[in-house]
MARGURO-313897 format. One record per atom (N, C-alpha, C, O): atom name; x, y negated, z. Coordinates in Angstrom, 1 decimal, padded with zeros to 4 digits. Atoms other than C-alpha are relative to their C-alpha. Example, Ala and Ser with C-alpha at 12.3 -4.5 7.8 and 13.67 -1.06 7.14 Angstrom:
<sites>
<site=N	xx=000.9	yy=001.2	zz=000.0>
<site=CA	xx=012.3	yy=004.5	zz=007.8>
<site=C	xx=000.9	yy=-001.2	zz=000.0>
<site=O	xx=001.9	yy=-001.2	zz=000.7>
<site=N	xx=-000.9	yy=001.1	zz=000.0>
<site=CA	xx=013.7	yy=001.1	zz=007.1>
<site=C	xx=-000.8	yy=-001.1	zz=000.8>
<site=O	xx=-000.3	yy=-002.2	zz=000.9>
</sites>
This chain:
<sites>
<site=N	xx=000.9	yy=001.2	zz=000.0>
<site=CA	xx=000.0	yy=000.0	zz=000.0>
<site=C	xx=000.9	yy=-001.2	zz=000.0>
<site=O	xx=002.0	yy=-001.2	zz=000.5>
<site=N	xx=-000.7	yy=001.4	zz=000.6>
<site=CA	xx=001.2	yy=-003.6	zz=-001.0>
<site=C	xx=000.0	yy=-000.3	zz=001.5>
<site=O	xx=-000.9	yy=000.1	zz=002.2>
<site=N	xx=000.0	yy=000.3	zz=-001.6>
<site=CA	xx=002.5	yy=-005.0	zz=002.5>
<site=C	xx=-000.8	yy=-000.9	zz=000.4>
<site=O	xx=-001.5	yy=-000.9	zz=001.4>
<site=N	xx=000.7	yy=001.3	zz=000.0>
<site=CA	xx=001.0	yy=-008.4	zz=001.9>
<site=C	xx=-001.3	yy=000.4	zz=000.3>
<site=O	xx=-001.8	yy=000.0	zz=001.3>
<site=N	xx=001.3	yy=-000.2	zz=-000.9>
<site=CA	xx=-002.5	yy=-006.7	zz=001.9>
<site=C	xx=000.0	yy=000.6	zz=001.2>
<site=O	xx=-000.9	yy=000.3	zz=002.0>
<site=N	xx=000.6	yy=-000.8	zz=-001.1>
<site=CA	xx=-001.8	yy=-004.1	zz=004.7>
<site=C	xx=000.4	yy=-001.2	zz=001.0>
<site=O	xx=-000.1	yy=-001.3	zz=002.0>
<site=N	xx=000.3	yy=001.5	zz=-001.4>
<site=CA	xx=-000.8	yy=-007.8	zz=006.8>
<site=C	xx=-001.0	yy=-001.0	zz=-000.1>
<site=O	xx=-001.0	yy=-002.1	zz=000.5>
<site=N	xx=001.3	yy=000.9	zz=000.2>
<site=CA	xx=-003.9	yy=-009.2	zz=005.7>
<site=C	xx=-001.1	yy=000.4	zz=000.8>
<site=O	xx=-001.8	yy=-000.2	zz=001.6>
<site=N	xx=000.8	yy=-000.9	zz=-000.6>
<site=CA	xx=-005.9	yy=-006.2	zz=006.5>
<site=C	xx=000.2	yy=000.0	zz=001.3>
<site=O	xx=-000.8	yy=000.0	zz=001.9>
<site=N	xx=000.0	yy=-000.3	zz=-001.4>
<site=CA	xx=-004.5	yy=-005.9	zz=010.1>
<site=C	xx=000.0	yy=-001.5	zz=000.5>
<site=O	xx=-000.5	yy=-001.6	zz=001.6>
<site=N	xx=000.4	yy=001.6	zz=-000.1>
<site=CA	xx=-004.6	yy=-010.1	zz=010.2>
<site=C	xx=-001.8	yy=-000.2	zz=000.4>
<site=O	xx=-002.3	yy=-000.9	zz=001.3>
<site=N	xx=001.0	yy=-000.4	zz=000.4>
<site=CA	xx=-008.0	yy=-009.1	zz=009.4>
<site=C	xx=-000.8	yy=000.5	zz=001.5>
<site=O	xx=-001.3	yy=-000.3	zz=002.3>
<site=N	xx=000.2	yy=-001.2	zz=-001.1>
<site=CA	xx=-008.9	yy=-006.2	zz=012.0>
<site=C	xx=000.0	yy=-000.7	zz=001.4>
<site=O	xx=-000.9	yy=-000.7	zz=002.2>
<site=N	xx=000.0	yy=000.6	zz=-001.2>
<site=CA	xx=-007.5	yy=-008.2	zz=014.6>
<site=C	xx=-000.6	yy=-001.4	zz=000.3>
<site=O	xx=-000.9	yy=-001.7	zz=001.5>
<site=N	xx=001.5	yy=000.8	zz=-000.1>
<site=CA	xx=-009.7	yy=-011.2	zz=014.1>
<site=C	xx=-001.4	yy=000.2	zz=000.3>
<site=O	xx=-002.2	yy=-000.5	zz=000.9>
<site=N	xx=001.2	yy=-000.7	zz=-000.7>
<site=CA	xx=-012.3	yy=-009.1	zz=014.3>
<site=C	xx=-000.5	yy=000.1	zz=001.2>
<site=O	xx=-001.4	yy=-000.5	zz=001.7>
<site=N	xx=-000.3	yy=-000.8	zz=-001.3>
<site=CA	xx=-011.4	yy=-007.2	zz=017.3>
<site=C	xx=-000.3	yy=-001.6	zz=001.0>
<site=O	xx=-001.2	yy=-001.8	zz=001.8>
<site=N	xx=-000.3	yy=001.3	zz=-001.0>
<site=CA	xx=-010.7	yy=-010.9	zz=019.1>
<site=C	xx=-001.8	yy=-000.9	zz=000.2>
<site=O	xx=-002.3	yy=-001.5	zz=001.1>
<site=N	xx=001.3	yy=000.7	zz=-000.1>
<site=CA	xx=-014.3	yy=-012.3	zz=017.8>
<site=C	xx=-001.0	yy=000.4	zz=001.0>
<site=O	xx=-001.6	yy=001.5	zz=001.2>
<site=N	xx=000.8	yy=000.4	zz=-001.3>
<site=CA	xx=-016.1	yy=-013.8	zz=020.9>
<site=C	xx=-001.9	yy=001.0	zz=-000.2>
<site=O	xx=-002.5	yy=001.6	zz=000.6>
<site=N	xx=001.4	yy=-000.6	zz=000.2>
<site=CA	xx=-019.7	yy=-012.4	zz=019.2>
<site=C	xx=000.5	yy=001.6	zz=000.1>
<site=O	xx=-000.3	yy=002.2	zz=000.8>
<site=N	xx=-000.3	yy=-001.6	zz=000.2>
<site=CA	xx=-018.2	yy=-008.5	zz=018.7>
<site=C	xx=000.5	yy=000.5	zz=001.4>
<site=O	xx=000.3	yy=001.6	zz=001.8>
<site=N	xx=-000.2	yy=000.1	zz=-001.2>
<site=CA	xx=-016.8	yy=-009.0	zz=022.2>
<site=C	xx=-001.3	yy=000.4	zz=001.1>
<site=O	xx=-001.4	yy=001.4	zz=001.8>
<site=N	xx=001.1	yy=-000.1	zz=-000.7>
<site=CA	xx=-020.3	yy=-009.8	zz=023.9>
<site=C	xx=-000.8	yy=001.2	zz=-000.6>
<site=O	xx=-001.7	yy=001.7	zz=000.1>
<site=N	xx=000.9	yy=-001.2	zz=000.9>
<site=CA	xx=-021.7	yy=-006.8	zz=021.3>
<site=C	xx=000.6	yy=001.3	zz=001.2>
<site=O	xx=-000.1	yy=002.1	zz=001.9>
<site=N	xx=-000.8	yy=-000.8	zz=-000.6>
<site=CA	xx=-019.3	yy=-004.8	zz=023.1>
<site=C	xx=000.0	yy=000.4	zz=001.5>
<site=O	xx=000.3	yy=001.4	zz=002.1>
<site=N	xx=000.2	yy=-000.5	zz=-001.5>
<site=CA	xx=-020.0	yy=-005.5	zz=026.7>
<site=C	xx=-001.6	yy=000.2	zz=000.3>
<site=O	xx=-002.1	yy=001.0	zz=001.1>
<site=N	xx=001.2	yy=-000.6	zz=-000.2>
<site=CA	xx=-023.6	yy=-005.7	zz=026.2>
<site=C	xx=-000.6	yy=002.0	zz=-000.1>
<site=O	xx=-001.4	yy=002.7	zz=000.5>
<site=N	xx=000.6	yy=-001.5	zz=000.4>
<site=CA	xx=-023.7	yy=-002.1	zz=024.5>
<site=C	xx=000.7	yy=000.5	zz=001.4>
<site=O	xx=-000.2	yy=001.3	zz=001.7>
<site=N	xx=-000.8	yy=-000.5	zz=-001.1>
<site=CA	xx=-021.3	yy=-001.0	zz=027.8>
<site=C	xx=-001.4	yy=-000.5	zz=001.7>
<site=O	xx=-001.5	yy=000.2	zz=002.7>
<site=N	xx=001.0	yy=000.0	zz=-001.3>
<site=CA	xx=-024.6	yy=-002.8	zz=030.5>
<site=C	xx=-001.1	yy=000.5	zz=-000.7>
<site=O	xx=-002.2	yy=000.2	zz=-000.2>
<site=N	xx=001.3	yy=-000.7	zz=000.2>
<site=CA	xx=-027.0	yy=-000.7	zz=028.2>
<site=C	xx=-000.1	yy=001.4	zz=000.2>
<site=O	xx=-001.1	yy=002.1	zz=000.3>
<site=N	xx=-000.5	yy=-001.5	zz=-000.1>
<site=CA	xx=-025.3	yy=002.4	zz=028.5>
<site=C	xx=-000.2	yy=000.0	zz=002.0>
<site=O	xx=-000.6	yy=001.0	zz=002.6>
<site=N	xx=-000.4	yy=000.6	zz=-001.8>
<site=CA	xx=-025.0	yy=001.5	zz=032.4>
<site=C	xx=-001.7	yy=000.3	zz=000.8>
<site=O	xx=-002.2	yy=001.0	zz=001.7>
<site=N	xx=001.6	yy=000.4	zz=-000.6>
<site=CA	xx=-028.8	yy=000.5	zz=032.8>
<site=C	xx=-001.3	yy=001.0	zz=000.1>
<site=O	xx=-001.9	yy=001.3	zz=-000.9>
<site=N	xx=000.5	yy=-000.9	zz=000.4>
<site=CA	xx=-031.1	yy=002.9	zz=034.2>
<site=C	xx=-001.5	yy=-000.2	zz=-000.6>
<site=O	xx=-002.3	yy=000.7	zz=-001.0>
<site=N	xx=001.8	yy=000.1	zz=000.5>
<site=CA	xx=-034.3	yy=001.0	zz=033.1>
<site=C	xx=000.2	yy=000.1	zz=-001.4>
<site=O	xx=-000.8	yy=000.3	zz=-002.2>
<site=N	xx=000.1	yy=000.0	zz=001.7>
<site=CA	xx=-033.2	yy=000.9	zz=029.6>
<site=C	xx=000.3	yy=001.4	zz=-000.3>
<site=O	xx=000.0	yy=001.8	zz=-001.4>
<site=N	xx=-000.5	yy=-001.6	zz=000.8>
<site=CA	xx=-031.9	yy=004.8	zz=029.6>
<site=C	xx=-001.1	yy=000.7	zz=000.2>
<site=O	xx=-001.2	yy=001.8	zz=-000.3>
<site=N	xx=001.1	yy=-000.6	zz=-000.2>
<site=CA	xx=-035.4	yy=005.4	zz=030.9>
<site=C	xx=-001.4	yy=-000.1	zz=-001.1>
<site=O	xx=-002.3	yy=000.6	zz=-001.6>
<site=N	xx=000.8	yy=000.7	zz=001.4>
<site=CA	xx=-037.1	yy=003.6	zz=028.4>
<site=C	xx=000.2	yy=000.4	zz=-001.5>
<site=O	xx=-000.5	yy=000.5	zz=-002.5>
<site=N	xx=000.1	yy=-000.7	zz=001.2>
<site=CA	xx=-035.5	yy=005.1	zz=025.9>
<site=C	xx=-000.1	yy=001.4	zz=-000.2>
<site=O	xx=-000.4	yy=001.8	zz=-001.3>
<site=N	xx=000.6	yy=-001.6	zz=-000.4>
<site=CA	xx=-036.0	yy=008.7	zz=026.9>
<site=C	xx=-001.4	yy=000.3	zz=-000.1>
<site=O	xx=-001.8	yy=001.3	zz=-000.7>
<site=N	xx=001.7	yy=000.7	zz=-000.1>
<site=CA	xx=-039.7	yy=007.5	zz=027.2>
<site=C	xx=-000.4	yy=000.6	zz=-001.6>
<site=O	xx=-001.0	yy=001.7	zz=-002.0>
<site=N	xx=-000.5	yy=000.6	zz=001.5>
<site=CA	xx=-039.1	yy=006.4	zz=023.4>
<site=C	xx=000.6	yy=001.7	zz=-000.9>
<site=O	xx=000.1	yy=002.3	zz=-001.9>
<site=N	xx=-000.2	yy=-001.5	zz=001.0>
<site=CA	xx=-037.2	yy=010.1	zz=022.4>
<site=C	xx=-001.1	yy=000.8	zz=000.2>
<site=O	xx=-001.6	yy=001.2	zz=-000.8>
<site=N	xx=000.9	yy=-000.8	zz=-000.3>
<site=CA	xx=-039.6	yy=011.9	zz=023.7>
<site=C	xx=-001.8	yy=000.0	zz=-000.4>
<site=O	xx=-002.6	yy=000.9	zz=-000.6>
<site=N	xx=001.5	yy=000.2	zz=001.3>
<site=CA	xx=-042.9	yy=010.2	zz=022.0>
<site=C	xx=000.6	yy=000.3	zz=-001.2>
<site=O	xx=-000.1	yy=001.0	zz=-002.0>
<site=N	xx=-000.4	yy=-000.6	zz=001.5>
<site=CA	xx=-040.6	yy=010.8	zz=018.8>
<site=C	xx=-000.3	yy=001.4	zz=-000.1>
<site=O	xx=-000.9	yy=001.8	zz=-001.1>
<site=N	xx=000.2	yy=-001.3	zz=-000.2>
<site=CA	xx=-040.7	yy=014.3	zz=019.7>
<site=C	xx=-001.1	yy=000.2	zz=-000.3>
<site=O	xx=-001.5	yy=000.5	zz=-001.4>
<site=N	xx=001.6	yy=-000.3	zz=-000.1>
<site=CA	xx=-044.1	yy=014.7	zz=020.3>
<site=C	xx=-000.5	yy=-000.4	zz=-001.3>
<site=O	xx=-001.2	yy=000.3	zz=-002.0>
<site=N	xx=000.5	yy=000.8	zz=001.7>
<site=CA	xx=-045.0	yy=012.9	zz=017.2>
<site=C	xx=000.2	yy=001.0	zz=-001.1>
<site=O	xx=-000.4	yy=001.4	zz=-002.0>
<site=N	xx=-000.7	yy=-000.6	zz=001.7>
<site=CA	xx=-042.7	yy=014.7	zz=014.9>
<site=C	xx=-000.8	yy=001.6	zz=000.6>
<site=O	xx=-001.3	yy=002.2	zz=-000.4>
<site=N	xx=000.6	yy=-001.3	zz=-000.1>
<site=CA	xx=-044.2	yy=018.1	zz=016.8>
<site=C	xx=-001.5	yy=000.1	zz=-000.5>
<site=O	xx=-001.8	yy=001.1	zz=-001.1>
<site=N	xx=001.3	yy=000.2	zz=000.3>
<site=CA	xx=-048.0	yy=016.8	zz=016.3>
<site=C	xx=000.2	yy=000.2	zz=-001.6>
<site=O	xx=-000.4	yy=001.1	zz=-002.1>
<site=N	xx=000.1	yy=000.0	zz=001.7>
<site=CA	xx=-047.2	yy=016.0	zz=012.3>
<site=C	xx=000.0	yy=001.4	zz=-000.2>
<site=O	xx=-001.0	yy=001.8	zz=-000.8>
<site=N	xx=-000.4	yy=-001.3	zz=000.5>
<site=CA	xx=-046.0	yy=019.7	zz=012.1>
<site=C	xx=-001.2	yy=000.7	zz=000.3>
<site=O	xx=-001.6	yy=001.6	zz=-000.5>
<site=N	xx=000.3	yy=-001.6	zz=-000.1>
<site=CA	xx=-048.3	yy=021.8	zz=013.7>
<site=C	xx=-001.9	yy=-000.8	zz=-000.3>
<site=O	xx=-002.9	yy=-000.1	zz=-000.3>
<site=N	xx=001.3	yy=000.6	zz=000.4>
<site=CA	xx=-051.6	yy=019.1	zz=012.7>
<site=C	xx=000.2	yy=-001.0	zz=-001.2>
<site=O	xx=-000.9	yy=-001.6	zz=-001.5>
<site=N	xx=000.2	yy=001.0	zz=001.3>
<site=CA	xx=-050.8	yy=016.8	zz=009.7>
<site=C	xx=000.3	yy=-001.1	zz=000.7>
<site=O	xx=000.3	yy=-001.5	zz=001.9>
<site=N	xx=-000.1	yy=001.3	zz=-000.2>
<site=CA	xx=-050.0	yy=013.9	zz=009.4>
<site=C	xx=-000.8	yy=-001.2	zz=000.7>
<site=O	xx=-000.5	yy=-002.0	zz=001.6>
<site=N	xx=000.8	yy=000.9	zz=-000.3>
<site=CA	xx=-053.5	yy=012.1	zz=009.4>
<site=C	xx=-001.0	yy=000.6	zz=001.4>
<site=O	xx=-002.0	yy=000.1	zz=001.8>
<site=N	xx=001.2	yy=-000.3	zz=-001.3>
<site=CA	xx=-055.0	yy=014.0	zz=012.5>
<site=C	xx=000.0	yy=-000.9	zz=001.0>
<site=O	xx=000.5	yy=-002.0	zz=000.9>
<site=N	xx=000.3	yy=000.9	zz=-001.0>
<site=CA	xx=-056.2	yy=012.7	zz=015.6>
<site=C	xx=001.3	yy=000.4	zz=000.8>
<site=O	xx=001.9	yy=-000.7	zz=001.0>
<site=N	xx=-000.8	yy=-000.2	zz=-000.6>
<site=CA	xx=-053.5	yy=014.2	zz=017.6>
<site=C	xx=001.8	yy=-000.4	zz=-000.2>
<site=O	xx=002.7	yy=-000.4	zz=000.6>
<site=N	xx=-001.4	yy=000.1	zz=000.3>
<site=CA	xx=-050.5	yy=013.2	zz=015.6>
<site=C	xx=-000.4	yy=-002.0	zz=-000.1>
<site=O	xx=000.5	yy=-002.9	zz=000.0>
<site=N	xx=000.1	yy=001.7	zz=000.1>
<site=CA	xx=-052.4	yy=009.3	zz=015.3>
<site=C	xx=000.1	yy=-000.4	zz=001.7>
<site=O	xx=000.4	yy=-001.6	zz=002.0>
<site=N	xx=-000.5	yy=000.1	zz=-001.8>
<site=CA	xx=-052.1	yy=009.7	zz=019.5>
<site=C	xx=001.0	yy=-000.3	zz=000.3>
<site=O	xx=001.5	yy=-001.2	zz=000.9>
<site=N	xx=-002.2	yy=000.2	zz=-000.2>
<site=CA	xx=-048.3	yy=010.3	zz=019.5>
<site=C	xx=000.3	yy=-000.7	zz=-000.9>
<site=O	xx=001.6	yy=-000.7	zz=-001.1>
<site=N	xx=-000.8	yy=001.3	zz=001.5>
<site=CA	xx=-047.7	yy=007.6	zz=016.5>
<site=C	xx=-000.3	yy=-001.1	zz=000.9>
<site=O	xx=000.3	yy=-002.1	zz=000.8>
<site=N	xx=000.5	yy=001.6	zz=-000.5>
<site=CA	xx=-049.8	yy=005.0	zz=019.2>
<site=C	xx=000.8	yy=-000.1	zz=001.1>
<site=O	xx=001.3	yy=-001.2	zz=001.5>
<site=N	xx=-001.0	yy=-000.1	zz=-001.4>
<site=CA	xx=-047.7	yy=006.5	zz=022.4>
<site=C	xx=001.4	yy=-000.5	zz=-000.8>
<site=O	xx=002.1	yy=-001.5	zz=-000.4>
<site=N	xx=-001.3	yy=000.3	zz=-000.3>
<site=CA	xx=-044.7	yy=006.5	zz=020.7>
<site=C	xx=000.5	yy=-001.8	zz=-000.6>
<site=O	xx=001.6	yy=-002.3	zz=-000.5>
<site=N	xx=-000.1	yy=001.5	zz=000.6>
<site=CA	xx=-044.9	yy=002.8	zz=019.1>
<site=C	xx=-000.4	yy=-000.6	zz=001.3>
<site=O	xx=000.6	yy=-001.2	zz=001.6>
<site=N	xx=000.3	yy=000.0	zz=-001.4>
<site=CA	xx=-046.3	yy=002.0	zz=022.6>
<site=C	xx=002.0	yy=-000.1	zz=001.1>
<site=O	xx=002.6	yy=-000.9	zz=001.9>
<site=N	xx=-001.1	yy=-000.2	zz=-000.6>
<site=CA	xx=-043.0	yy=003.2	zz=023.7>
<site=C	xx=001.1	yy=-000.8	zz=000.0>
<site=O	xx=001.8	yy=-001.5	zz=000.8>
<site=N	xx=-001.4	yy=001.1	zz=000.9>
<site=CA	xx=-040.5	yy=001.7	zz=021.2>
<site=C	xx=-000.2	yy=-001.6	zz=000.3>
<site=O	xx=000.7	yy=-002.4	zz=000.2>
<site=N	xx=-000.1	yy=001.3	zz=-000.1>
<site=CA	xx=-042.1	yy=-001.6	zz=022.0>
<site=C	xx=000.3	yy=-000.2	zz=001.3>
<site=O	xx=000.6	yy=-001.4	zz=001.5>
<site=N	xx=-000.2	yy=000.5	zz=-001.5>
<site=CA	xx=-041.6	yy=-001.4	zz=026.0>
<site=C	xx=002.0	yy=000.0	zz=-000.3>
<site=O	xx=002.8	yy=-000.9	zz=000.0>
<site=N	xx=-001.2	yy=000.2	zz=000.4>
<site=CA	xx=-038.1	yy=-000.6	zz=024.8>
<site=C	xx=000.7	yy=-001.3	zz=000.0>
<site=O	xx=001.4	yy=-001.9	zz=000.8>
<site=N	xx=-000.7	yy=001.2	zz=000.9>
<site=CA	xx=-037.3	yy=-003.4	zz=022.3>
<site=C	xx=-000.1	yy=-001.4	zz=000.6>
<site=O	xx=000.5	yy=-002.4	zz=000.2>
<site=N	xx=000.1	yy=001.5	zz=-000.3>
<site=CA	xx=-038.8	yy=-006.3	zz=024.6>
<site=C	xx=000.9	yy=-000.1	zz=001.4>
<site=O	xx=001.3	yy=-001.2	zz=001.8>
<site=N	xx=-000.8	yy=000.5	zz=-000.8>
<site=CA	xx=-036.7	yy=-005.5	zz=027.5>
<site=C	xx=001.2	yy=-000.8	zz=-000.1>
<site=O	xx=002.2	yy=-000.5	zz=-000.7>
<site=N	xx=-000.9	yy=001.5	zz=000.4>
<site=CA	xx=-034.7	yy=-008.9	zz=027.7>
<site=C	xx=001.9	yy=001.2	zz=000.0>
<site=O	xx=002.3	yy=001.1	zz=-001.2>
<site=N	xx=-001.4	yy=-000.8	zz=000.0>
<site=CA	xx=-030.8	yy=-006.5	zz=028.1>
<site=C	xx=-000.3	yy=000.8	zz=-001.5>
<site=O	xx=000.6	yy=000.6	zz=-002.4>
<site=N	xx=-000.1	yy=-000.4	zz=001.3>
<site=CA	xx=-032.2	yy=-004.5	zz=024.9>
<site=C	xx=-000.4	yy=-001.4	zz=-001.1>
<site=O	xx=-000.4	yy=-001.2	zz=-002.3>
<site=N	xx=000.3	yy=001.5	zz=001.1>
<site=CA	xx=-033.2	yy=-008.2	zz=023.1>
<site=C	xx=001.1	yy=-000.8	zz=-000.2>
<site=O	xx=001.4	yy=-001.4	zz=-001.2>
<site=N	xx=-001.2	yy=000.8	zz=000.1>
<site=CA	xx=-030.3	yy=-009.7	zz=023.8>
<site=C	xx=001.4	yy=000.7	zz=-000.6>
<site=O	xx=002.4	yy=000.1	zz=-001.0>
<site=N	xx=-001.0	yy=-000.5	zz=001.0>
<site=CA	xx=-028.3	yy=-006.9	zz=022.3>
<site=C	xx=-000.3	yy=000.2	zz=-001.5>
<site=O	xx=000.6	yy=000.4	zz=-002.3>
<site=N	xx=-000.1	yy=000.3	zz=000.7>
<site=CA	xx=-030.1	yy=-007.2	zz=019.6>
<site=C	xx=000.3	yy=-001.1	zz=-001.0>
<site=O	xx=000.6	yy=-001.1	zz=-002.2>
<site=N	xx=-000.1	yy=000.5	zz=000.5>
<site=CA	xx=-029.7	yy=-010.0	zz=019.0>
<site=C	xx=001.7	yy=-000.4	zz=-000.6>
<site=O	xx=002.1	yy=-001.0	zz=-001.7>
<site=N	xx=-001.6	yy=-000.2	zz=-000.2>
<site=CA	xx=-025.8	yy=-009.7	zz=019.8>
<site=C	xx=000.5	yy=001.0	zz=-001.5>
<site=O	xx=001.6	yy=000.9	zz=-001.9>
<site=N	xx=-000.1	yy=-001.0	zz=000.9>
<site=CA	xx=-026.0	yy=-007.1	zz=017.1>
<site=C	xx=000.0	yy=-000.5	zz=-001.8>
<site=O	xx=000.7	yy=-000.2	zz=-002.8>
<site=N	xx=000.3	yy=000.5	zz=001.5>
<site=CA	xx=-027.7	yy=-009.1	zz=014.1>
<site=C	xx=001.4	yy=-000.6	zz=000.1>
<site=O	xx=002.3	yy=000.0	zz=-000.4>
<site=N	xx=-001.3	yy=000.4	zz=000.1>
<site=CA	xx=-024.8	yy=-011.4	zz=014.8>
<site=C	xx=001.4	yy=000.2	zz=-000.6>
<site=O	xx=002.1	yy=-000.3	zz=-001.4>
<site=N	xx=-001.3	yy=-001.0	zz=000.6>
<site=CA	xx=-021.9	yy=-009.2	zz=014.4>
<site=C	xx=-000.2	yy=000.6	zz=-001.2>
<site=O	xx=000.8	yy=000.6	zz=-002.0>
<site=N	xx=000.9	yy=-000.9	zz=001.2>
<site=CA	xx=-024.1	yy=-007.2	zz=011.6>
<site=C	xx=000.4	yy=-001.3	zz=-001.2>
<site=O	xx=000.6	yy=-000.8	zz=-002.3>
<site=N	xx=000.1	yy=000.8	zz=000.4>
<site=CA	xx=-023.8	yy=-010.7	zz=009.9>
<site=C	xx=001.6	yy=-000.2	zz=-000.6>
<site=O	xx=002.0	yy=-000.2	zz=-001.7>
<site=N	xx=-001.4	yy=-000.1	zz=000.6>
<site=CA	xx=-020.1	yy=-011.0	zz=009.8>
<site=C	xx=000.5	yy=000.9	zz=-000.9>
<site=O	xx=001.1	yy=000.6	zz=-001.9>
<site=N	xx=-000.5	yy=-000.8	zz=000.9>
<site=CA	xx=-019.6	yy=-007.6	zz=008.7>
<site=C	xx=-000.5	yy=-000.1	zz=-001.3>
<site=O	xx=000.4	yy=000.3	zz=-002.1>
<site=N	xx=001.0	yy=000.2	zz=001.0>
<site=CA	xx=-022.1	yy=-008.4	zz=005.9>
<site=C	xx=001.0	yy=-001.3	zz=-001.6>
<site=O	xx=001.2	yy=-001.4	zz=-002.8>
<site=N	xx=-000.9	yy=001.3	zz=000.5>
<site=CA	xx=-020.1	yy=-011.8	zz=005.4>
<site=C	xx=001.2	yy=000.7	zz=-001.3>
<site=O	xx=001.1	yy=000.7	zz=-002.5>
<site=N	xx=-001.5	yy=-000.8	zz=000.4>
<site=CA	xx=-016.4	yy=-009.7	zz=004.7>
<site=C	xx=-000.3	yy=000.3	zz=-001.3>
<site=O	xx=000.0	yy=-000.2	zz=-002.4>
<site=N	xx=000.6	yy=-000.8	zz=001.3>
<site=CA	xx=-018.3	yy=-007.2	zz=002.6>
<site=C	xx=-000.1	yy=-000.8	zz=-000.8>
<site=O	xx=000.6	yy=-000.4	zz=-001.7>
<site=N	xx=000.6	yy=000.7	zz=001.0>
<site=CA	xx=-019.6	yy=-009.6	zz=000.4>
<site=C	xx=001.4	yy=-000.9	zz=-000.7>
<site=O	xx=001.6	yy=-001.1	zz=-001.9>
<site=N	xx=-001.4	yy=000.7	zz=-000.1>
<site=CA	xx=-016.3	yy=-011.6	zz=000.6>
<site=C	xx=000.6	yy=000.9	zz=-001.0>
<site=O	xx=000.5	yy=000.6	zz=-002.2>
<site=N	xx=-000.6	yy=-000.9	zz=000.4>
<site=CA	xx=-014.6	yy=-008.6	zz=-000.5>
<site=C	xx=-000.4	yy=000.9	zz=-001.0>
<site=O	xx=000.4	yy=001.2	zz=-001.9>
<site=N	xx=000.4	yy=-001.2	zz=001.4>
<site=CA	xx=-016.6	yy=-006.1	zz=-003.0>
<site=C	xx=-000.9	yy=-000.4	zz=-000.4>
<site=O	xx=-001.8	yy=000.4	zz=-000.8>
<site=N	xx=001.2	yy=001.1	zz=001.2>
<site=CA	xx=-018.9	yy=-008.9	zz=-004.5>
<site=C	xx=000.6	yy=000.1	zz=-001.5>
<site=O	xx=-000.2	yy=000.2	zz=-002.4>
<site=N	xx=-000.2	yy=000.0	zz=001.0>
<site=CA	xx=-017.0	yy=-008.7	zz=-007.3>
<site=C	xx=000.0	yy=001.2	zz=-001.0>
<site=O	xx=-000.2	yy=001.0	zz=-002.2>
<site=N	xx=000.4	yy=-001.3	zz=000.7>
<site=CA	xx=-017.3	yy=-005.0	zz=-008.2>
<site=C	xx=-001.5	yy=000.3	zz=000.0>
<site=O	xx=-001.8	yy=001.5	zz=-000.4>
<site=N	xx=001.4	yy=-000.3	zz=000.2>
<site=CA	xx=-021.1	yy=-005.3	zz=-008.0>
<site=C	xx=-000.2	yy=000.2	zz=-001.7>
<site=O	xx=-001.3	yy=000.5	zz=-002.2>
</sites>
């Protein structure tokens, strides 16, 4: 590899690594892993998926019993997604998601 790129690329890498938004991505994902209301919430959340995906199988898609587990588990996913620790990593997330987006585009826009 041309040296000039591989000190660009690790120029690169470590700007990354250093950026203040991938930082807070980083400790947030570390107090979600941590937190038991959010590891409960989303257990909650696997577990209506389950149920759901078991109802489609053994009743169809359009029954009453698999439209129960599609209301629980959306029910679920939303107690999830509004707790303020999982909102705030989302949002911590589009953020970062944005940079990488940035690069990419920076970088293999031209082979589109």
């Amino acid at each position: 590899m041309d040296e000039t790129l591989a000190s660009s690329l690790s120029n690169l890498k470590e700007a990354i690594e250093k950026d203040p938004r991938l930082l807070r991505l980083n400790e947030l994902d570390k107090k979600l892993n941590e937190n038991e209301e959010v590891m409960k919430l989303a257990y909650k959340k696997d577990m209506a998926l389950l149920r759901y995906e078991d109802m489609v199988k053994n009743f169809g898609e359009n029954s009453k019993e698999a439209n129960e587990a599609q209301k629980a588990l959306h029910e679920a996913k939303y107690n999830l997604d509004i707790h303020p620790l999982v909102k705030e990593y989302n949002q911590a997330y589009k953020e970062v998601r944005h940079i990488y987006d940035m690069i990419n585009e920076e970088l293999f826009n031209k082979f589109k």
